[in-house]
DOVOZA-351041 format. One record per residue (C-alpha): residue number from 1; residue in three letters; chain; x, y, z. Coordinates in steps of 0.05 Angstrom, whole numbers. Each point is the difference from the previous one (the first is absolute). Layout:
<recs>
{i:NUM aa:ALA ch:A xx:X yy:Y zz:Z};
...
</recs>
This chain:
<recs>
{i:1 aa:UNK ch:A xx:0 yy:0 zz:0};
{i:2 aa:UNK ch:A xx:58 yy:46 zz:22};
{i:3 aa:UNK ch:A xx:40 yy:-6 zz:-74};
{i:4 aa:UNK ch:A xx:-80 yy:10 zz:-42};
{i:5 aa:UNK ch:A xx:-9 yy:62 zz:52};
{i:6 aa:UNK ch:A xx:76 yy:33 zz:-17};
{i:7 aa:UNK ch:A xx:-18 yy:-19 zz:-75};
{i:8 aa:UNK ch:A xx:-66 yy:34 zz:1};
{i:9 aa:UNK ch:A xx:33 yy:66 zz:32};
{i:10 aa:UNK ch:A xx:49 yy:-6 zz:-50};
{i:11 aa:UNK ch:A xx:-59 yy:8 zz:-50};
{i:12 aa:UNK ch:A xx:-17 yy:54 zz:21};
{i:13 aa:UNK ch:A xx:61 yy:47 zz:7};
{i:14 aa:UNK ch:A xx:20 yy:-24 zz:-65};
{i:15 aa:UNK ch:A xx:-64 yy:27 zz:-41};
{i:16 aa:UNK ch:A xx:14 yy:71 zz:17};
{i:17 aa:UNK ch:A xx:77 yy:-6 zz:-2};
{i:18 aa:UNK ch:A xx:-1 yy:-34 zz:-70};
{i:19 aa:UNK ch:A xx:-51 yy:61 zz:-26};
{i:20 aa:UNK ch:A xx:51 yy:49 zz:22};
{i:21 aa:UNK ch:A xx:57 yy:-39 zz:-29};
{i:22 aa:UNK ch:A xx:-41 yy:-14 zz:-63};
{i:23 aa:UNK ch:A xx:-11 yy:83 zz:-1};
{i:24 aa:UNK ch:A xx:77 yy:16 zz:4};
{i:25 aa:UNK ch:A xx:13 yy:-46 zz:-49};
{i:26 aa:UNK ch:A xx:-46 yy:33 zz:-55};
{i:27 aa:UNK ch:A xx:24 yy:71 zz:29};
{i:28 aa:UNK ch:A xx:77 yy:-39 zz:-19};
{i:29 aa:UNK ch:A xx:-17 yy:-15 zz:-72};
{i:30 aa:UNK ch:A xx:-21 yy:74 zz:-28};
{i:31 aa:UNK ch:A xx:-4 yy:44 zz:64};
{i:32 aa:UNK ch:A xx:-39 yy:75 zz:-16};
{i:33 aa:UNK ch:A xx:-14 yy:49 zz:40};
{i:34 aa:UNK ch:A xx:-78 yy:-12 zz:10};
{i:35 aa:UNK ch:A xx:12 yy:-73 zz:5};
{i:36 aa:UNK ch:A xx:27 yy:9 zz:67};
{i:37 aa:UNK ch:A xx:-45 yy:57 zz:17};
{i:38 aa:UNK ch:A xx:-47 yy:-59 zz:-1};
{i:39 aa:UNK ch:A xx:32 yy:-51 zz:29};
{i:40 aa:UNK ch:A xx:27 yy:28 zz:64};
{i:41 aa:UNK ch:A xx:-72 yy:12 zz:26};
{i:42 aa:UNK ch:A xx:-29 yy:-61 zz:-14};
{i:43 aa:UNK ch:A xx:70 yy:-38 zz:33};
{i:44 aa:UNK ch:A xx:-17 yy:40 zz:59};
{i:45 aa:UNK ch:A xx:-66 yy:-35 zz:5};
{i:46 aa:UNK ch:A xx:19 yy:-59 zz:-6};
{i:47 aa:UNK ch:A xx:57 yy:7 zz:52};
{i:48 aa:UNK ch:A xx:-61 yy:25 zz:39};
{i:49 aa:UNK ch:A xx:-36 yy:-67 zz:-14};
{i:50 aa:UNK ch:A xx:67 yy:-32 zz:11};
{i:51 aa:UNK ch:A xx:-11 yy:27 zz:70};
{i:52 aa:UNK ch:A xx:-62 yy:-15 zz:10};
{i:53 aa:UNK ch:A xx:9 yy:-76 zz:-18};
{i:54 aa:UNK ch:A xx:47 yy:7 zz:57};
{i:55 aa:UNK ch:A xx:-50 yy:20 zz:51};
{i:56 aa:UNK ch:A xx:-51 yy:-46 zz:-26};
{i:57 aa:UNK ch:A xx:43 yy:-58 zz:17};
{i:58 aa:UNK ch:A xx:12 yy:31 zz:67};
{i:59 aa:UNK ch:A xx:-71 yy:0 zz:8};
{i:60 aa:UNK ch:A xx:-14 yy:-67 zz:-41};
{i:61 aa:UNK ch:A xx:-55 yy:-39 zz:48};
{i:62 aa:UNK ch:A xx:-24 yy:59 zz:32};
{i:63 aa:UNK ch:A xx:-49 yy:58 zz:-21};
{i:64 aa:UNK ch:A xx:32 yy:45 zz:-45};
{i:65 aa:UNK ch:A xx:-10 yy:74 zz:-2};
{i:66 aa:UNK ch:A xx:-10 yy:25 zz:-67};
{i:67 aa:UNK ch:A xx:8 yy:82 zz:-14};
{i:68 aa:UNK ch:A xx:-71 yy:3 zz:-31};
{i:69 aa:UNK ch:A xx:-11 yy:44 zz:-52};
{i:70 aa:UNK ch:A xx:-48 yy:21 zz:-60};
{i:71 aa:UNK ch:A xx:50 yy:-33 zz:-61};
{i:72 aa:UNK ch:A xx:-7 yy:-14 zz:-74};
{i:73 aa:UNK ch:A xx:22 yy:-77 zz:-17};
{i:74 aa:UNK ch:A xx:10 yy:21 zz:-75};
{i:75 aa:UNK ch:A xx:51 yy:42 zz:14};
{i:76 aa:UNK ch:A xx:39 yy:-49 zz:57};
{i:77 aa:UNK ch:A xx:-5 yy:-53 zz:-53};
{i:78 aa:UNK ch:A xx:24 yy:58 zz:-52};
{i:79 aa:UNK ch:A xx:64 yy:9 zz:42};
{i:80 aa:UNK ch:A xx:17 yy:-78 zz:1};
{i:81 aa:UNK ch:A xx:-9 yy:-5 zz:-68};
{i:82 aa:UNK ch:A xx:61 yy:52 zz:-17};
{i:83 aa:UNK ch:A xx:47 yy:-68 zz:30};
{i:84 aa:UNK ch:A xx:-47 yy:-53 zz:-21};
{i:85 aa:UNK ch:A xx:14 yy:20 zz:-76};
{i:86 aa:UNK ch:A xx:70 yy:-9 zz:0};
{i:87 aa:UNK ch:A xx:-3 yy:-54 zz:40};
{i:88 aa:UNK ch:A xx:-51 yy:-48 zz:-54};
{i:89 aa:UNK ch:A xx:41 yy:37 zz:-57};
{i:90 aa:UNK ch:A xx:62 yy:-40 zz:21};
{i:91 aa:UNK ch:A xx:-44 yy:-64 zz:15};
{i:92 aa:UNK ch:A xx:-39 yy:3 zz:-75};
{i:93 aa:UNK ch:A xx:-64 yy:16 zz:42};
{i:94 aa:UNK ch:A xx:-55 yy:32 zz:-28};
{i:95 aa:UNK ch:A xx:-33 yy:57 zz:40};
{i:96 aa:UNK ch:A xx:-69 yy:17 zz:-9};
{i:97 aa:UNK ch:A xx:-23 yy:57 zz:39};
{i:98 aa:UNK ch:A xx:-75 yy:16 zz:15};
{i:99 aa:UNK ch:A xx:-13 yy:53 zz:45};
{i:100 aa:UNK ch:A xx:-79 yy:10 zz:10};
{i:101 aa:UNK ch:A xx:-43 yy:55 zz:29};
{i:102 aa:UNK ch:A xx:4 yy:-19 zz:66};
{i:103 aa:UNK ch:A xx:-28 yy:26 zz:73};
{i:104 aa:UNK ch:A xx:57 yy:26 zz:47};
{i:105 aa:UNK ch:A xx:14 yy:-41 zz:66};
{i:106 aa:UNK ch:A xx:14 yy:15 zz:76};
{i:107 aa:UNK ch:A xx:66 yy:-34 zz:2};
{i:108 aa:UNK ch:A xx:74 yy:-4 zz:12};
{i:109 aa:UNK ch:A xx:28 yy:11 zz:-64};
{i:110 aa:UNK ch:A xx:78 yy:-32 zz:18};
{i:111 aa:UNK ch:A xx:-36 yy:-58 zz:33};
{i:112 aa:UNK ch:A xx:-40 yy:-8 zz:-62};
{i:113 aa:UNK ch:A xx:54 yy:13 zz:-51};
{i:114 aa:UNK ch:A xx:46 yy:-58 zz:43};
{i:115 aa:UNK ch:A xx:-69 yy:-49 zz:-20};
{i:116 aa:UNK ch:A xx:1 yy:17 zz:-77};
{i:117 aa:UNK ch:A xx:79 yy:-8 zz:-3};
{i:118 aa:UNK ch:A xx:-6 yy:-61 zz:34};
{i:119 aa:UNK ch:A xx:-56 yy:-24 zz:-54};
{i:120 aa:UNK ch:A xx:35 yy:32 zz:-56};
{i:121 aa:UNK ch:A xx:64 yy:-38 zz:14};
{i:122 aa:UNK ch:A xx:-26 yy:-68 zz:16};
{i:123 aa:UNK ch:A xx:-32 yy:0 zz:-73};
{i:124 aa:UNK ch:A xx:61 yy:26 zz:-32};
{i:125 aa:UNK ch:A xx:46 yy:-51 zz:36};
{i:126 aa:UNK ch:A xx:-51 yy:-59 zz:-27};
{i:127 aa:UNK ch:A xx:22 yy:23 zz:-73};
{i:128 aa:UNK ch:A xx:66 yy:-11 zz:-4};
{i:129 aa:UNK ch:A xx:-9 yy:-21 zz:-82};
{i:130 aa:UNK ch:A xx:-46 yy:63 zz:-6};
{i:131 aa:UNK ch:A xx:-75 yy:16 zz:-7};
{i:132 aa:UNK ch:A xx:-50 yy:43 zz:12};
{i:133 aa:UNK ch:A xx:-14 yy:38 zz:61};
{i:134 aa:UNK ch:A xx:-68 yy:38 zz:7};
{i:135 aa:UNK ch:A xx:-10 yy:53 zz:58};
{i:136 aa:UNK ch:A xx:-75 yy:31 zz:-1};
{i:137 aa:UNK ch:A xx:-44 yy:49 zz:42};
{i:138 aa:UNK ch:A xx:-71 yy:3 zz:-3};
{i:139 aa:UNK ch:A xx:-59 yy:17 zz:44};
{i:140 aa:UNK ch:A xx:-26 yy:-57 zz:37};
{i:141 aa:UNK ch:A xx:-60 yy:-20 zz:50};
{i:142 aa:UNK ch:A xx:20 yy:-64 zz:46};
{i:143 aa:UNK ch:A xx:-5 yy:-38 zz:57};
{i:144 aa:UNK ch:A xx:46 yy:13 zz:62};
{i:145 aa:UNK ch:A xx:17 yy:-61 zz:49};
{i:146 aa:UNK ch:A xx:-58 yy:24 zz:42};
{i:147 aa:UNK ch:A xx:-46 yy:-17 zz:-59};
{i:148 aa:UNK ch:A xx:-13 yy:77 zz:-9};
{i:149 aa:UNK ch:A xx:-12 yy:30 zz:-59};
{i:150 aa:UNK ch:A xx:43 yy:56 zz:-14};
{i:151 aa:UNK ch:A xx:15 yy:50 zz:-63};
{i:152 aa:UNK ch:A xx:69 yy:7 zz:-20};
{i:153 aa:UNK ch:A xx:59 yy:-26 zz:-49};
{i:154 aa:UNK ch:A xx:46 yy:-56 zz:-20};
{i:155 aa:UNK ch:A xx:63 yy:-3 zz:-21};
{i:156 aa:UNK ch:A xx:12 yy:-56 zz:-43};
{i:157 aa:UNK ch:A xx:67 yy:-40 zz:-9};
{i:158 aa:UNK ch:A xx:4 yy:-51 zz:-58};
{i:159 aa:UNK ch:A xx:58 yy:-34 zz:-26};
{i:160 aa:UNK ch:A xx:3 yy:-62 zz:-45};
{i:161 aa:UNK ch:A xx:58 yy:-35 zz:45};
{i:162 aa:UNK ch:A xx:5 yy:-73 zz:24};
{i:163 aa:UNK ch:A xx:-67 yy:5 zz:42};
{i:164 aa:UNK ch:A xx:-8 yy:-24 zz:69};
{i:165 aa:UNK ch:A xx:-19 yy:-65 zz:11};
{i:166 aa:UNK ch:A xx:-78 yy:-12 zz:27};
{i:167 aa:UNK ch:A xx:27 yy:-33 zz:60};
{i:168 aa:UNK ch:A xx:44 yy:57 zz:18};
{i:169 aa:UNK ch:A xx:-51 yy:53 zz:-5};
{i:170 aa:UNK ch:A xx:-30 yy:1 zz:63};
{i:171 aa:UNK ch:A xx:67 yy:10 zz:38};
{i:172 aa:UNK ch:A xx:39 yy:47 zz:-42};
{i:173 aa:UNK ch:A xx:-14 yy:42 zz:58};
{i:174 aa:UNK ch:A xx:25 yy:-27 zz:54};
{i:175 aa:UNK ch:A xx:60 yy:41 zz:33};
{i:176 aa:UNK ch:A xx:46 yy:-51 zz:-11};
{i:177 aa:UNK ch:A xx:-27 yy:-42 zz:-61};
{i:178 aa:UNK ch:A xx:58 yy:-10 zz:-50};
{i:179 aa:UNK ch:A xx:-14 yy:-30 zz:-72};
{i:180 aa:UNK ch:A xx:30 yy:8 zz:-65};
{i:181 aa:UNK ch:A xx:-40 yy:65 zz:-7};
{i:182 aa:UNK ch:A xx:66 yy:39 zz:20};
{i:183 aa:UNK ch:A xx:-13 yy:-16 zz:79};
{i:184 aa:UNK ch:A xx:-30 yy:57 zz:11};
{i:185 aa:UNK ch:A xx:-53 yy:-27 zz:53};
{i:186 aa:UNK ch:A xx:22 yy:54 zz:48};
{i:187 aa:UNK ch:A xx:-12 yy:52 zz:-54};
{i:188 aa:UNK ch:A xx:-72 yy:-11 zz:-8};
{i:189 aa:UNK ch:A xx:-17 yy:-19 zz:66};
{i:190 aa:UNK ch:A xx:27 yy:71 zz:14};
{i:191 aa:UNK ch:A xx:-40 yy:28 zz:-60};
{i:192 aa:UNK ch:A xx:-60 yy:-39 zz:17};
{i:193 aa:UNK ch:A xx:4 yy:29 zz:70};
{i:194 aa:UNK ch:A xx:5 yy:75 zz:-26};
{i:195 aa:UNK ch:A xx:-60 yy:-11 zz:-52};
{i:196 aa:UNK ch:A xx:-46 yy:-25 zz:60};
{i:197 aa:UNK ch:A xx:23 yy:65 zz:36};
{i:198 aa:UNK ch:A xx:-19 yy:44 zz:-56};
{i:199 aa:UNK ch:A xx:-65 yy:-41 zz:10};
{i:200 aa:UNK ch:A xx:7 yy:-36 zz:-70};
{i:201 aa:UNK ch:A xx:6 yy:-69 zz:-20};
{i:202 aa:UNK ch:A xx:50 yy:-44 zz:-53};
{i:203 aa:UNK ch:A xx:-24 yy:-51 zz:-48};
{i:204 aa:UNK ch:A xx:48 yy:-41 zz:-40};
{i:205 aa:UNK ch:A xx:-3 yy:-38 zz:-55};
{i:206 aa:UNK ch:A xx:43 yy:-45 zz:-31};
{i:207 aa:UNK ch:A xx:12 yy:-57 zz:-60};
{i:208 aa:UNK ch:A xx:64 yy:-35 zz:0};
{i:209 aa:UNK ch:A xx:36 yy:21 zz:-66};
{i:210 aa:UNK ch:A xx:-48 yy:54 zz:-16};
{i:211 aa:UNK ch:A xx:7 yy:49 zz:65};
{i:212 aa:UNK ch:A xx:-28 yy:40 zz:50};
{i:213 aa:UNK ch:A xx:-46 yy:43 zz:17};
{i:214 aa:UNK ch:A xx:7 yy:46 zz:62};
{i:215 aa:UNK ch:A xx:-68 yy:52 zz:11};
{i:216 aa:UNK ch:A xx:10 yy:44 zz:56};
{i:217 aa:UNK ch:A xx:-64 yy:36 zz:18};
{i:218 aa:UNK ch:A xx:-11 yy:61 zz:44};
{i:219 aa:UNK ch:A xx:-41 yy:40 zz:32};
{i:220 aa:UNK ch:A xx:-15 yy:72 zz:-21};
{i:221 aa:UNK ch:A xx:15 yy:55 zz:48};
</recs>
């Protein structure tokens, strides 16, 4: 349990640390001006999430506090996506990008942002020969664990990687949970755990050798 716990936190502090790296590589290549005028703000968030990931592990088991605040989930996922493109352009993954009208949220936008890297990796580490990747907003009217029926969004996740076994499905949650599905148990557990503090809920779906399917609904502030 100890070594899937360390590999799990590993997870975790990599995803932010391999943006940033993936960022100053790029800035390497053809550096300009307004390329770094870009960059530096957006590698100060995520040292900020970097940080935050920190805490939360601190805090893994207990209640978290989350800085609540009226946020925007297009643009958090817009800020992601500035290191998730040249990440899938070295990995021959193709990034489709569907940002809906959506409602903003009462959240914690690092907390949130440290869920959709999480997600966002995961798929792009199960498609290592390529593929497509598909990230999608859109309003959204479900059913919270309480069985109450709230207004809101999801954020959809869909890659065409190796697909999670049935069998594995209902524990890919589980803090320490390690499959071939890049160990990353602690990573969703911790994700799961944020989503039900937002008050929202995550479905997965999954085919082996076709992909998955993460939908991350929430609740609109």
């Amino acid at each position: 349990a100890q070594s899937q716990l360390t590999m799990g936190l590993s997870h975790e502090i990599r995803n932010p640390l391999a943006s940033i790296r993936s960022g100053l590589d790029a800035l390497s290549i053809d550096p300009t001006v307004e390329d770094l005028k870009e960059f530096l703000p957006i590698a100060k968030r995520t040292i900020d999430r970097l940080t935050n990931i920190c805490e939360n592990m601190m805090r893994f088991g207990k209640s978290t506090s989350h800085q609540m605040a009226p946020c925007n989930v297009n643009e958090i996922l817009t800020d992601l996506l500035y290191f998730v493109r040249t990440t899938t352009e070295k990995t021959n993954v193709h990034l489709t990008l569907e940002l809906g009208e959506v409602p903003s949220i009462i959240g914690d936008g690092a907390s949130l942002s440290q869920v959709f890297t999480n997600l966002i990796n995961n798929a792009i580490d199960e498609m290592k020969s390529g593929g497509e990747l598909l990230i999608k907003t859109e309003s959204a009217r479900f059913k919270d664990k309480d069985a109450v029926t709230r207004d809101g969004l999801v954020i959809i996740i869909r890659d065409t990687g190796n697909g999670i076994a049935p069998g594995n499905l209902s524990q890919i949650f589980d803090s320490f949970y390690s499959t071939k599905y890049q160990n990353m148990g602690l990573g969703l557990s911790i994700s799961l755990k944020i989503i039900d503090e937002h008050k929202g809920i995550i479905h997965v779906e999954s085919e082996l050798q076709k992909g998955t399917t993460f939908k991350v609904y929430l609740p609109k502030g």
